[in-house]
HTML snippet that shows the backbone in 3Dmol.js (N, CA, C, O; Angstrom):
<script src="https://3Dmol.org/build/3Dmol-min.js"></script>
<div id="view" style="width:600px;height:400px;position:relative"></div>
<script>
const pdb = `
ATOM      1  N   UNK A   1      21.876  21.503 -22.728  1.00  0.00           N
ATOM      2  CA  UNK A   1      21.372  20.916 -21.487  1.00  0.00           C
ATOM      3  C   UNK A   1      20.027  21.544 -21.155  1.00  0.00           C
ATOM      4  O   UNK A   1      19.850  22.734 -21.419  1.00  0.00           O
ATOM      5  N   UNK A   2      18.934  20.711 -20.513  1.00  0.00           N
ATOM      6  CA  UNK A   2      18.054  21.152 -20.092  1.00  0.00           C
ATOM      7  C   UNK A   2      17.961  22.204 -18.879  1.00  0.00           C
ATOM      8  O   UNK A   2      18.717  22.332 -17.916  1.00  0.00           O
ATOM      9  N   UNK A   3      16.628  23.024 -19.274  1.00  0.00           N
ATOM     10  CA  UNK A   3      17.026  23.614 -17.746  1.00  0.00           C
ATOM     11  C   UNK A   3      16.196  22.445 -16.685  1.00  0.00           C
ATOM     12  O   UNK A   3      15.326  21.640 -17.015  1.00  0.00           O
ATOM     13  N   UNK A   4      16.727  22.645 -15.487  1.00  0.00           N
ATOM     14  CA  UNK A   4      16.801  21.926 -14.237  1.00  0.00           C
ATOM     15  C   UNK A   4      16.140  22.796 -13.257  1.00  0.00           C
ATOM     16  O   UNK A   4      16.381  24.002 -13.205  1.00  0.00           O
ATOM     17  N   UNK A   5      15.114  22.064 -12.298  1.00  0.00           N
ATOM     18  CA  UNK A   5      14.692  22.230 -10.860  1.00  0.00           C
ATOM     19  C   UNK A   5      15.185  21.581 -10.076  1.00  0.00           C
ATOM     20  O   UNK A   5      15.849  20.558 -10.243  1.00  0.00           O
ATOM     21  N   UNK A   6      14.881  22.166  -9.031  1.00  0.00           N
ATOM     22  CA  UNK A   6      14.853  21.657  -7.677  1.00  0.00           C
ATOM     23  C   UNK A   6      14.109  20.799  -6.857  1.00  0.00           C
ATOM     24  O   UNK A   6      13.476  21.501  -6.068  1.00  0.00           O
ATOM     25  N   UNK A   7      13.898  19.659  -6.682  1.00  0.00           N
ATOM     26  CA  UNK A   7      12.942  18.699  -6.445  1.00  0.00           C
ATOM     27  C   UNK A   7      13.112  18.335  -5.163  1.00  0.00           C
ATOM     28  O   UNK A   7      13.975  17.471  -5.012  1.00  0.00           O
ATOM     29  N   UNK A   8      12.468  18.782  -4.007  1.00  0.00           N
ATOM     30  CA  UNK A   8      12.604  18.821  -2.627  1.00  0.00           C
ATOM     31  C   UNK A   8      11.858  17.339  -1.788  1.00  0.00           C
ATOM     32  O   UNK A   8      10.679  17.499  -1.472  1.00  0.00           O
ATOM     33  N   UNK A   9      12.294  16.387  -1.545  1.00  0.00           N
ATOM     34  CA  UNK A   9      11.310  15.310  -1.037  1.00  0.00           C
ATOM     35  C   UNK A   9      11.675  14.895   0.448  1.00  0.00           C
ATOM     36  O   UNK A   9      12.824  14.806   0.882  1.00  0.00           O
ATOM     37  N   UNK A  10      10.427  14.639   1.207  1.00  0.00           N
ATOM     38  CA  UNK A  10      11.006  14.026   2.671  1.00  0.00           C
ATOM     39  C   UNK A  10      10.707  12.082   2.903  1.00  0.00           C
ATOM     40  O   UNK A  10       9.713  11.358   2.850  1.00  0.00           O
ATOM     41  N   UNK A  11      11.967  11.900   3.126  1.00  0.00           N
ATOM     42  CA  UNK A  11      11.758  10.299   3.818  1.00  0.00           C
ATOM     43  C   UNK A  11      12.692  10.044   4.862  1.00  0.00           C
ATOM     44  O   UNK A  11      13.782  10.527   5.169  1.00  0.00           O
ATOM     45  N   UNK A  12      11.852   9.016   5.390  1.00  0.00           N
ATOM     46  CA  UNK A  12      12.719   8.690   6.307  1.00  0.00           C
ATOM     47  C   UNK A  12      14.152   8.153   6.406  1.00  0.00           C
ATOM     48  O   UNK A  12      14.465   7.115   5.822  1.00  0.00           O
ATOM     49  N   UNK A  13      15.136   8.946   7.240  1.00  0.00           N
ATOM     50  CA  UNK A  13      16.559   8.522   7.234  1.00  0.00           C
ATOM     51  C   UNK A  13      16.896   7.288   6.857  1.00  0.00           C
ATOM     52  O   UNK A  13      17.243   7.068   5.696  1.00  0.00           O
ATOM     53  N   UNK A  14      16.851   6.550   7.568  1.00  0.00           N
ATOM     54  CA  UNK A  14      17.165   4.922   7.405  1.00  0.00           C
ATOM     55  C   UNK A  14      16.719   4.381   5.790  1.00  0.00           C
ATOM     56  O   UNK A  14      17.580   3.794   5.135  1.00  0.00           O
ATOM     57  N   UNK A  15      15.585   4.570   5.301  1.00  0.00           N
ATOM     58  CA  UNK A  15      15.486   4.741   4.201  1.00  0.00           C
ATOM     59  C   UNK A  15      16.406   5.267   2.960  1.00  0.00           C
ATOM     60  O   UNK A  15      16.734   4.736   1.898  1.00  0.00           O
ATOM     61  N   UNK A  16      16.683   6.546   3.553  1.00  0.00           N
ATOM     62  CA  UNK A  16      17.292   7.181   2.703  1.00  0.00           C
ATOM     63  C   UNK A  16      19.076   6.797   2.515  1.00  0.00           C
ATOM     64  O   UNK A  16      19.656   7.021   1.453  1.00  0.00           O
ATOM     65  N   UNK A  17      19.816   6.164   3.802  1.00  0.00           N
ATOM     66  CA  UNK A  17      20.610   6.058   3.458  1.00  0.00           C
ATOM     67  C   UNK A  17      20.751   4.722   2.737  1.00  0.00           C
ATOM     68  O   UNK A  17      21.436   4.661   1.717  1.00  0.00           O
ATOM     69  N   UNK A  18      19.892   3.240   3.411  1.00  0.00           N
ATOM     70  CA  UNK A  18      19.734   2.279   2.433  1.00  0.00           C
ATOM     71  C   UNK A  18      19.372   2.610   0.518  1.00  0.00           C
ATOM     72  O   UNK A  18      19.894   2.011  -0.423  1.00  0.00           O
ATOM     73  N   UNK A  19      18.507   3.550   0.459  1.00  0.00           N
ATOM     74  CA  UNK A  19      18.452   3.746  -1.168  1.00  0.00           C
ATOM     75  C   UNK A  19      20.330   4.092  -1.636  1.00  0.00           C
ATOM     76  O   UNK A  19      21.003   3.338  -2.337  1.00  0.00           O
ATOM     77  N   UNK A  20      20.742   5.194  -1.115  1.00  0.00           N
ATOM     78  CA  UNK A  20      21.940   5.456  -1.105  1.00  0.00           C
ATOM     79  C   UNK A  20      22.950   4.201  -1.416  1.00  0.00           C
ATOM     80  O   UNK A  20      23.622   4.086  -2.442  1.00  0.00           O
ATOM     81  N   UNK A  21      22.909   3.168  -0.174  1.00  0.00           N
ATOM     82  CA  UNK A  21      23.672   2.709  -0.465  1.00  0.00           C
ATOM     83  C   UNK A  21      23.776   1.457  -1.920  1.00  0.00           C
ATOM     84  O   UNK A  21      24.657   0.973  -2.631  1.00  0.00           O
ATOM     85  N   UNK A  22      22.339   1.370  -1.765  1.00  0.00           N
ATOM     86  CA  UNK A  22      21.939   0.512  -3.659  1.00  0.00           C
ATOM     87  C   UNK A  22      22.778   1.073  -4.720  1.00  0.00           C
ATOM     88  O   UNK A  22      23.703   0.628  -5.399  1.00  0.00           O
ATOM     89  N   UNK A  23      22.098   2.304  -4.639  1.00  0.00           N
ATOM     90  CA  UNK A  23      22.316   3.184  -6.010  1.00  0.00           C
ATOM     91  C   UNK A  23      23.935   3.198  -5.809  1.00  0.00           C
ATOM     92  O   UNK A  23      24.410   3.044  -6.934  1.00  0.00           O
ATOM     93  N   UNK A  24      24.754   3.293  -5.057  1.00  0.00           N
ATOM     94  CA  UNK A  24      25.815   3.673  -5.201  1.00  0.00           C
ATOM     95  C   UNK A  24      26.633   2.300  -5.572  1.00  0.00           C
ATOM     96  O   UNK A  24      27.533   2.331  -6.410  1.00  0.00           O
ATOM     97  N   UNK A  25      26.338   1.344  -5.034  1.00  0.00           N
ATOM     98  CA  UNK A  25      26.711   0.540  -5.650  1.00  0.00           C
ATOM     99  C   UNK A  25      26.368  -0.037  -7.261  1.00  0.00           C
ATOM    100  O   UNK A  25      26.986  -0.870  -7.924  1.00  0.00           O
ATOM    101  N   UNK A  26      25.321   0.632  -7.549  1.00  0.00           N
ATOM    102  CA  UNK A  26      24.972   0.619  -9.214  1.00  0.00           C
ATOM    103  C   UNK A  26      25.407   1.855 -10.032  1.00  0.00           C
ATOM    104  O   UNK A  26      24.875   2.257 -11.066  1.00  0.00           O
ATOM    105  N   UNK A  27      26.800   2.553  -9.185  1.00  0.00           N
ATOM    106  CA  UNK A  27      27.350   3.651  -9.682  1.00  0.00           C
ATOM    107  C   UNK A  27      26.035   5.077  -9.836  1.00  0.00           C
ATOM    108  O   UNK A  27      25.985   5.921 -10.730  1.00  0.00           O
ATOM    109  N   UNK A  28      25.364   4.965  -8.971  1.00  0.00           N
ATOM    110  CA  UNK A  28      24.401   6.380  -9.180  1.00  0.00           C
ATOM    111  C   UNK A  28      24.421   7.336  -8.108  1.00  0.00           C
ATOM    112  O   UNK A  28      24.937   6.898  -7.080  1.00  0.00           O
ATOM    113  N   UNK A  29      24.032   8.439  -8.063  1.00  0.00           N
ATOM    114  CA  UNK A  29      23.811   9.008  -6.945  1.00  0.00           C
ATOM    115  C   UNK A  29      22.217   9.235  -6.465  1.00  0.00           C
ATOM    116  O   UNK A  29      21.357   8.537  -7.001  1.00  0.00           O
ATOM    117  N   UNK A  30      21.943   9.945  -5.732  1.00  0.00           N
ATOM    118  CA  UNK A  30      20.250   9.913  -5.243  1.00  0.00           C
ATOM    119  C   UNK A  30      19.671  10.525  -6.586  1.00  0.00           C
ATOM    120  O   UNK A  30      18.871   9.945  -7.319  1.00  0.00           O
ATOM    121  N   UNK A  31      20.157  11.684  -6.776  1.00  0.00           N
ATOM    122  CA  UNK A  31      19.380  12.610  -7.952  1.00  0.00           C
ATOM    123  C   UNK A  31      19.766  12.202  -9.515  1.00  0.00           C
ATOM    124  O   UNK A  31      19.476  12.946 -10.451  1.00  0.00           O
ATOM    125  N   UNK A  32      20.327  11.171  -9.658  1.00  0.00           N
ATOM    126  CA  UNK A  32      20.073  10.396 -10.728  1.00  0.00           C
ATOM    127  C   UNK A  32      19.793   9.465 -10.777  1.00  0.00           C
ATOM    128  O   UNK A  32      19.868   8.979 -11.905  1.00  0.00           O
ATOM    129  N   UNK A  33      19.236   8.466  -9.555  1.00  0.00           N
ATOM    130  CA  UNK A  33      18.217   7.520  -9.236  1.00  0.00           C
ATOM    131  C   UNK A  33      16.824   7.946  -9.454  1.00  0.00           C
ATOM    132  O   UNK A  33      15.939   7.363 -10.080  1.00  0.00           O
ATOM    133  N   UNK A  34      16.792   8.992  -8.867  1.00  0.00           N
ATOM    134  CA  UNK A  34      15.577  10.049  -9.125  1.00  0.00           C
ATOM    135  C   UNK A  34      15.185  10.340 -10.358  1.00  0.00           C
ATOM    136  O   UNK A  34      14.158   9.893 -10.869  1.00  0.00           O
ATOM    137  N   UNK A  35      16.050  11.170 -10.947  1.00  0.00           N
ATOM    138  CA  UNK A  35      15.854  11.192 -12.382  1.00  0.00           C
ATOM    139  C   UNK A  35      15.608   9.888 -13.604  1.00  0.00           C
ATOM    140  O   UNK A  35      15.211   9.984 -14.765  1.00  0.00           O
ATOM    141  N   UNK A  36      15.923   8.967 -12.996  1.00  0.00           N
ATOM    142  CA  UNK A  36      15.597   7.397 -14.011  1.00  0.00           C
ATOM    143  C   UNK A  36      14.462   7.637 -13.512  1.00  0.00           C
ATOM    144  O   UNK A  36      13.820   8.354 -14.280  1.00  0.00           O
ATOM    145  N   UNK A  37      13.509   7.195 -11.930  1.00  0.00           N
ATOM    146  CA  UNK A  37      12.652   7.012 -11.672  1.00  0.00           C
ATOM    147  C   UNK A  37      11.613   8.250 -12.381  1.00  0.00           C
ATOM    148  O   UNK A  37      10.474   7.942 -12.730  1.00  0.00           O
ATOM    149  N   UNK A  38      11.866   8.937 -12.463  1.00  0.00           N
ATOM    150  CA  UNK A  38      10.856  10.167 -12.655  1.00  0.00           C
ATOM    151  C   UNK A  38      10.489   9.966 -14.741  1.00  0.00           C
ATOM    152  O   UNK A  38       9.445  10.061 -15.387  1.00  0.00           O
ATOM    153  N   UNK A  39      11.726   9.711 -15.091  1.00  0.00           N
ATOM    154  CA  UNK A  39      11.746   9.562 -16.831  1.00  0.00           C
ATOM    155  C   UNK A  39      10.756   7.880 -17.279  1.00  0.00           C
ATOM    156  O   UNK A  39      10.072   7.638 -18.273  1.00  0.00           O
ATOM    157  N   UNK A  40      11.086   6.984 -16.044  1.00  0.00           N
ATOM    158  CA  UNK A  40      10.542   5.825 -16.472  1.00  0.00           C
ATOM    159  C   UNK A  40       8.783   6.130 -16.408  1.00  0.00           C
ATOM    160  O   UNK A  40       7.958   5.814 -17.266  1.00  0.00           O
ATOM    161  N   UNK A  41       8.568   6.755 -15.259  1.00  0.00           N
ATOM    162  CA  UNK A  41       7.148   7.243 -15.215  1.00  0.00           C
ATOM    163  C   UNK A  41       6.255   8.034 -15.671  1.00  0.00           C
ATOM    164  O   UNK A  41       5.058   8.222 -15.449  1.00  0.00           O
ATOM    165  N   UNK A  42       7.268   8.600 -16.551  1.00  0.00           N
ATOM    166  CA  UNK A  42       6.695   9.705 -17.838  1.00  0.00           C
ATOM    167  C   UNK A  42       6.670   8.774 -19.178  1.00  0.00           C
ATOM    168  O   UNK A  42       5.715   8.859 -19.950  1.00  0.00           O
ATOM    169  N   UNK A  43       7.465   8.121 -19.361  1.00  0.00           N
ATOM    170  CA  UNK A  43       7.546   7.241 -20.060  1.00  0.00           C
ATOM    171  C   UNK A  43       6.595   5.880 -20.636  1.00  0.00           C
ATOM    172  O   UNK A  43       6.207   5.481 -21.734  1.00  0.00           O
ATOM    173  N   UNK A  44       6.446   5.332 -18.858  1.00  0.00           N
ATOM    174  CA  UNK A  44       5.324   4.126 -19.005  1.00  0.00           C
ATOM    175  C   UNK A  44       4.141   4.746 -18.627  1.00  0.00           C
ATOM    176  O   UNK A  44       3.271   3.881 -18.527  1.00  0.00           O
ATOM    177  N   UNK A  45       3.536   6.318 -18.265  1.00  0.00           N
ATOM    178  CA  UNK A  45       2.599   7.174 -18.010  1.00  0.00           C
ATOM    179  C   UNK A  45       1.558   6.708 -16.688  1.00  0.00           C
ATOM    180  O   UNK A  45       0.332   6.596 -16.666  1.00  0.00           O
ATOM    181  N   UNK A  46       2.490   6.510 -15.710  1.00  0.00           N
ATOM    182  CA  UNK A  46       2.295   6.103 -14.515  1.00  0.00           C
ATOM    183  C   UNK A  46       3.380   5.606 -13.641  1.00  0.00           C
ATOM    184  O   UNK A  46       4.496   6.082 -13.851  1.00  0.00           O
ATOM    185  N   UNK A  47       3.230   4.622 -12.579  1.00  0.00           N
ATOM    186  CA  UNK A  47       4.621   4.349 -11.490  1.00  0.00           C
ATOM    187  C   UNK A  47       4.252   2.816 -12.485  1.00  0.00           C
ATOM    188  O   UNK A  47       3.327   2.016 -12.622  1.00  0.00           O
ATOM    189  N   UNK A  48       5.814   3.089 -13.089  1.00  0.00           N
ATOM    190  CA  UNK A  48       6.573   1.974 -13.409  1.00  0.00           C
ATOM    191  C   UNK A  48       7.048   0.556 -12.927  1.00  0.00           C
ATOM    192  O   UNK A  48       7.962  -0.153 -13.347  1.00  0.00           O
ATOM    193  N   UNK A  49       6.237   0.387 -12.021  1.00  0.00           N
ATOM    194  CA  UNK A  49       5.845  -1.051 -11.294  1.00  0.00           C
ATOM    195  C   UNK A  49       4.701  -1.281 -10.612  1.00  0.00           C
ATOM    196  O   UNK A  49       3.953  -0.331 -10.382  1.00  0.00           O
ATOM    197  N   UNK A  50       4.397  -2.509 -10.201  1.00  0.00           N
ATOM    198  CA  UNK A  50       3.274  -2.911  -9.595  1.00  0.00           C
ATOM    199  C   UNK A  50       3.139  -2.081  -8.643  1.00  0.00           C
ATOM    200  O   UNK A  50       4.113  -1.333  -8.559  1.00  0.00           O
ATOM    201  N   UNK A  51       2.176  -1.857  -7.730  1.00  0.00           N
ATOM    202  CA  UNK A  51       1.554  -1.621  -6.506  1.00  0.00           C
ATOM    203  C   UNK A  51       0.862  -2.331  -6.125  1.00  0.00           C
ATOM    204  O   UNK A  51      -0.217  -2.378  -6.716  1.00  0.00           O
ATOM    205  N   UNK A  52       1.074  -3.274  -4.946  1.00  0.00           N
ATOM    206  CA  UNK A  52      -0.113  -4.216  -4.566  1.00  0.00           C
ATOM    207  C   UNK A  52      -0.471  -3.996  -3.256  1.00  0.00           C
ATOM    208  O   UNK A  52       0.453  -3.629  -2.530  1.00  0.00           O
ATOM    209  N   UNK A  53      -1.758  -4.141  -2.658  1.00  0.00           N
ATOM    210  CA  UNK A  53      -2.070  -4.593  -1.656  1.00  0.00           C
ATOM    211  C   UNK A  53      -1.546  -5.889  -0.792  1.00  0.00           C
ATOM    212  O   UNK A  53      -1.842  -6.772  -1.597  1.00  0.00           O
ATOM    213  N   UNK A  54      -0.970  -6.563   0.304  1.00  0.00           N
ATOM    214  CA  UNK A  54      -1.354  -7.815   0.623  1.00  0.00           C
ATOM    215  C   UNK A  54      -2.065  -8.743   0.492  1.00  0.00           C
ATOM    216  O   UNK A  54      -3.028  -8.560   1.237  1.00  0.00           O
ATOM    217  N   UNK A  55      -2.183  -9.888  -0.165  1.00  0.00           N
ATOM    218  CA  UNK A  55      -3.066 -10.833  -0.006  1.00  0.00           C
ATOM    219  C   UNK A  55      -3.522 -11.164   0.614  1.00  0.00           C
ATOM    220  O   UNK A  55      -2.710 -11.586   1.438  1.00  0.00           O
ATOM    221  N   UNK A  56      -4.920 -11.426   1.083  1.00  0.00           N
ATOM    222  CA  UNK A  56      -5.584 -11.993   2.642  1.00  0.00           C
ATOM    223  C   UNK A  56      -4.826 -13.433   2.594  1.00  0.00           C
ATOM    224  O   UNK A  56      -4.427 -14.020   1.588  1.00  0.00           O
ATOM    225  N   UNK A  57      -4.726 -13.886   4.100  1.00  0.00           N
ATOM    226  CA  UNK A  57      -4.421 -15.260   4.573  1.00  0.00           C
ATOM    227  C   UNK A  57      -5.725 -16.290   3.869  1.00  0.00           C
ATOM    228  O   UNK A  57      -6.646 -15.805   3.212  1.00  0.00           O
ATOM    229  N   UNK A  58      -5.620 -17.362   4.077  1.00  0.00           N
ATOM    230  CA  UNK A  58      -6.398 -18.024   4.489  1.00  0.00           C
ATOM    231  C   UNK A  58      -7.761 -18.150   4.687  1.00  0.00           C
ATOM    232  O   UNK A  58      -8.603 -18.491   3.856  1.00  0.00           O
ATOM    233  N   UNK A  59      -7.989 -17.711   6.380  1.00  0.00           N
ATOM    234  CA  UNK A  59      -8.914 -17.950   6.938  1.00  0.00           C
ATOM    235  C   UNK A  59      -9.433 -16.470   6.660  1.00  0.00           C
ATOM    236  O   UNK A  59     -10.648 -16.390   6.838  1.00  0.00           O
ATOM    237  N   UNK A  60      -8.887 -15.392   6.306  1.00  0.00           N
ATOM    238  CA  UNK A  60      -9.578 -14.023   5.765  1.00  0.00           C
ATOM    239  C   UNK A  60     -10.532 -14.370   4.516  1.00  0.00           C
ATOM    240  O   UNK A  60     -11.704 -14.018   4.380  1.00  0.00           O
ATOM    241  N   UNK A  61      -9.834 -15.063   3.728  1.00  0.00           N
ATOM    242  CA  UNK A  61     -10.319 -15.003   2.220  1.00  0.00           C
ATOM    243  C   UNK A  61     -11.601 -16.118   2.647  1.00  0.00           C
ATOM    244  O   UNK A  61     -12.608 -15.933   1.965  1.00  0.00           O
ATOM    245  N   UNK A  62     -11.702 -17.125   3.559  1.00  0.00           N
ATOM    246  CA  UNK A  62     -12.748 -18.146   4.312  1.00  0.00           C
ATOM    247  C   UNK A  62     -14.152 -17.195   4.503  1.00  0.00           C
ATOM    248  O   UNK A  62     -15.241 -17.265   3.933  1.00  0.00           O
ATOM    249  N   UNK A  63     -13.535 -16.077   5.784  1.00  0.00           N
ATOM    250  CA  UNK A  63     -14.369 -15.410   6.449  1.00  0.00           C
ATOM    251  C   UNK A  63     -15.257 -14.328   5.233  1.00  0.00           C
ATOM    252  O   UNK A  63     -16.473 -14.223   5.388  1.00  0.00           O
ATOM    253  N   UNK A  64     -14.663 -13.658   4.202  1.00  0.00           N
ATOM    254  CA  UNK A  64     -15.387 -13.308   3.092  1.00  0.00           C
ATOM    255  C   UNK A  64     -16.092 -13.839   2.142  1.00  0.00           C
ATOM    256  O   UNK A  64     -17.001 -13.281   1.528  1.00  0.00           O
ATOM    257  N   UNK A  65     -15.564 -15.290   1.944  1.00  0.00           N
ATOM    258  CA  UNK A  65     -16.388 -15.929   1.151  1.00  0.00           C
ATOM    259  C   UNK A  65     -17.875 -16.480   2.127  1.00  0.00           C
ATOM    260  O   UNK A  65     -18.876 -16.633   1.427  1.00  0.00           O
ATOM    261  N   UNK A  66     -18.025 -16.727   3.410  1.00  0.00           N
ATOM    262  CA  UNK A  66     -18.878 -16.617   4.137  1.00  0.00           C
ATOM    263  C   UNK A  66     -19.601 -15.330   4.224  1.00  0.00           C
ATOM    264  O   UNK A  66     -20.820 -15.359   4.392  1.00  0.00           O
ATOM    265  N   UNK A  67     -19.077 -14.391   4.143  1.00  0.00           N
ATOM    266  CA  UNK A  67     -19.776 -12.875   4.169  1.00  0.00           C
ATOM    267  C   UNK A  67     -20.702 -12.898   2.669  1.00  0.00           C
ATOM    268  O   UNK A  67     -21.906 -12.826   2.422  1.00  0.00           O
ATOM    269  N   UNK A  68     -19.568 -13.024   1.907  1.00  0.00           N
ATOM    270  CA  UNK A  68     -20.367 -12.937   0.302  1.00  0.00           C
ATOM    271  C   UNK A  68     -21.914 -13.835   0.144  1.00  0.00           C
ATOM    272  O   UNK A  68     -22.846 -13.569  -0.616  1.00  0.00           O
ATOM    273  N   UNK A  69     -21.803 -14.954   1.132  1.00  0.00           N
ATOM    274  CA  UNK A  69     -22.606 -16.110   0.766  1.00  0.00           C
ATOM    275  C   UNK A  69     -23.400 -16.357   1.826  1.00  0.00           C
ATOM    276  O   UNK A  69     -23.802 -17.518   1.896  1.00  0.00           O
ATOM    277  N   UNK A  70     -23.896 -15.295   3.036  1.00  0.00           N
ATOM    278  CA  UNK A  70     -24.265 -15.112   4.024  1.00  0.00           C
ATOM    279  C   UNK A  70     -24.588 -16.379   4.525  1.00  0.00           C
ATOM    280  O   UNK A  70     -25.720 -16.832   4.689  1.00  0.00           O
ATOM    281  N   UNK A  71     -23.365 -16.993   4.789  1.00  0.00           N
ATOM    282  CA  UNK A  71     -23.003 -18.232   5.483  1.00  0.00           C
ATOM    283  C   UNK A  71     -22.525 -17.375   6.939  1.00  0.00           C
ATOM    284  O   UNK A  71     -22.198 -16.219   7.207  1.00  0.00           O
ATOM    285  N   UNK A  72     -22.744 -19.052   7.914  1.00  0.00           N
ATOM    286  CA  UNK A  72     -22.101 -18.260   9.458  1.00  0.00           C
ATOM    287  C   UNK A  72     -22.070 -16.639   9.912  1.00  0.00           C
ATOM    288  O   UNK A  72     -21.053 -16.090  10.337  1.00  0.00           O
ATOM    289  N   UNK A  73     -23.073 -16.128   9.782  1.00  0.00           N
ATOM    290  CA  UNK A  73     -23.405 -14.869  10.454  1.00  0.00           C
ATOM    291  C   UNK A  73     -24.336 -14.922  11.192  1.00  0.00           C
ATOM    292  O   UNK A  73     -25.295 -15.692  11.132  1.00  0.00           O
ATOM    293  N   UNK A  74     -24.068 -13.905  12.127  1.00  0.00           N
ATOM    294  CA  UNK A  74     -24.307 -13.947  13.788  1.00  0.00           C
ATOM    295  C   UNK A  74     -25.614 -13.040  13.213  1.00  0.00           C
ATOM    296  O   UNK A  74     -25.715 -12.198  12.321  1.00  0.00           O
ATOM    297  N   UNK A  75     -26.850 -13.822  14.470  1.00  0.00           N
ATOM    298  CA  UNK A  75     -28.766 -12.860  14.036  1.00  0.00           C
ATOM    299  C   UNK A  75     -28.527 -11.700  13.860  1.00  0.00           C
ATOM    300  O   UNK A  75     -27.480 -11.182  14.248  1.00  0.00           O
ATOM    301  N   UNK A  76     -29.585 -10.986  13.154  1.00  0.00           N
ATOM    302  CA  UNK A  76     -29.664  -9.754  13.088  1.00  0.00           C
ATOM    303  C   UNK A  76     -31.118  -9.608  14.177  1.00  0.00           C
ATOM    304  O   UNK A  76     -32.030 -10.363  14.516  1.00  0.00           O
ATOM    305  N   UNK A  77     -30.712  -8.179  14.472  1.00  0.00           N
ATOM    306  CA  UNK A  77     -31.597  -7.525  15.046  1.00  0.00           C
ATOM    307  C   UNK A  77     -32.673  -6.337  14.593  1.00  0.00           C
ATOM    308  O   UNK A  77     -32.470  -5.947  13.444  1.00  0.00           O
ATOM    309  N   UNK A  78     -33.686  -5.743  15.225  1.00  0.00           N
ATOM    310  CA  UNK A  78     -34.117  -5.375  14.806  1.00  0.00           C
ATOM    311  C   UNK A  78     -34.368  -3.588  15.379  1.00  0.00           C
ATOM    312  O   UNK A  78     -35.071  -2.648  15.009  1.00  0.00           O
ATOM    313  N   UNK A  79     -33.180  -3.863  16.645  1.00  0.00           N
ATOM    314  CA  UNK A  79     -33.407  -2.527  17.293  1.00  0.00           C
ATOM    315  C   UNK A  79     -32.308  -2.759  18.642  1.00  0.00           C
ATOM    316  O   UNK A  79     -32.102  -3.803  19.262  1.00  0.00           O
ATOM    317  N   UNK A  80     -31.788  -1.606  18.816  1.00  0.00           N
ATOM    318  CA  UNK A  80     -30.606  -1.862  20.262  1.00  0.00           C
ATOM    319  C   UNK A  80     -31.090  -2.448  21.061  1.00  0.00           C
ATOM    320  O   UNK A  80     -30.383  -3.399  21.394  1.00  0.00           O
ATOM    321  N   UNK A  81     -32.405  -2.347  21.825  1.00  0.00           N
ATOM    322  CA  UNK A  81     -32.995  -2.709  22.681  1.00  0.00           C
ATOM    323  C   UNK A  81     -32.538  -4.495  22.849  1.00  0.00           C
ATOM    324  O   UNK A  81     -31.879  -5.089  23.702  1.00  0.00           O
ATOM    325  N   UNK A  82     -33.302  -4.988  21.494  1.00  0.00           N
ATOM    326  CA  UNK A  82     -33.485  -6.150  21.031  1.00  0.00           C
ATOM    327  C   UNK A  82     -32.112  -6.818  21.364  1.00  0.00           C
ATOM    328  O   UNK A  82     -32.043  -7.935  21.877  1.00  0.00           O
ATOM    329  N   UNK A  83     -30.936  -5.997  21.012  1.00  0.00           N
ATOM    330  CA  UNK A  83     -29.822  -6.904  20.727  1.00  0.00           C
ATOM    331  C   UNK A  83     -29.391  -6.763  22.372  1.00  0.00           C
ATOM    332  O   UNK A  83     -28.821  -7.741  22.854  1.00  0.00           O
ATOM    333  N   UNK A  84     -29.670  -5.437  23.362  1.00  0.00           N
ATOM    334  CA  UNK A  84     -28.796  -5.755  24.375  1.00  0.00           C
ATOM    335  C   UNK A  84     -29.894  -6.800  24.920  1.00  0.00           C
ATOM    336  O   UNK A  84     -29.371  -7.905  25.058  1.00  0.00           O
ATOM    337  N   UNK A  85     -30.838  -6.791  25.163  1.00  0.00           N
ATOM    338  CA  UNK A  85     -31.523  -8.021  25.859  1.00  0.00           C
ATOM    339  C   UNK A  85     -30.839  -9.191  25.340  1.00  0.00           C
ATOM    340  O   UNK A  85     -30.323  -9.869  26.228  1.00  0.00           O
ATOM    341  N   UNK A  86     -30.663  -9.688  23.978  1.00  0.00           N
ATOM    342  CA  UNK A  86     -30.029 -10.794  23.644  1.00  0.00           C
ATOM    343  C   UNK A  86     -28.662 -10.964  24.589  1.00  0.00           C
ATOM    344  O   UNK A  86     -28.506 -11.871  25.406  1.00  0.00           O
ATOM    345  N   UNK A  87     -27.729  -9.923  24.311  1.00  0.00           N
ATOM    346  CA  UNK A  87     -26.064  -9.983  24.841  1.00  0.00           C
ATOM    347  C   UNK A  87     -26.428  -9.815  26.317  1.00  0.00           C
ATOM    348  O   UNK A  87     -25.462  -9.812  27.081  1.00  0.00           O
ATOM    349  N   UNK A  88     -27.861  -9.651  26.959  1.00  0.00           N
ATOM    350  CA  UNK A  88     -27.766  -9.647  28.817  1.00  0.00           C
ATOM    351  C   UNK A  88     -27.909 -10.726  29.016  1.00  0.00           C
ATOM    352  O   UNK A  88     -27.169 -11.270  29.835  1.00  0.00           O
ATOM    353  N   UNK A  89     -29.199 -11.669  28.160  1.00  0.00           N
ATOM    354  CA  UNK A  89     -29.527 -13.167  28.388  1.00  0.00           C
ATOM    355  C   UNK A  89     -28.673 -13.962  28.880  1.00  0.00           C
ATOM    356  O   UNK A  89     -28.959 -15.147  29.051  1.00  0.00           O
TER     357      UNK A  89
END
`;
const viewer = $3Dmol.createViewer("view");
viewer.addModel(pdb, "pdb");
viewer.setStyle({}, {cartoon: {color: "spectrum"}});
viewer.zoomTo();
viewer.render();
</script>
């Protein structure tokens, strides 16, 4: 047998007992859920699934393609002065 550490991690409760209750129903306990997770990532030499960001909506992915294409943007100025006189007008 290998020798073994101690691998100390904090999450949140509710979390922790939902993982619990997965794994236990896939016959595991936490620290051999752990241990798959930790072997798969040595293994595939990184985290063993995607990581994604959210996709913008819609009207986000709209408002950037307007940014990219300096479509619909509000004047530029050329000095504070300039712009609060504009926003007092």
């Amino acid at each position: 047998m290998a020798n073994t550490t101690n691998l100390n991690i904090r999450v949140d409760e509710e979390l922790k007992c939902k993982a619990e209750a997965i794994f236990a129903e896939l016959g595991l306990n936490m620290s051999t859920a752990m241990n798959i997770f930790l072997r798969c990532s040595v293994r595939y030499g990184g985290i063993p699934f995607d990581l994604r960001i959210e996709q913008p909506n819609a009207e986000t992915l709209a408002v950037i393609d307007d940014v990219n294409n300096n479509r619909n943007m509000s004047k530029t100025f050329d000095s504070v002065s300039a712009l609060m006189e504009d926003l007092n007008a």
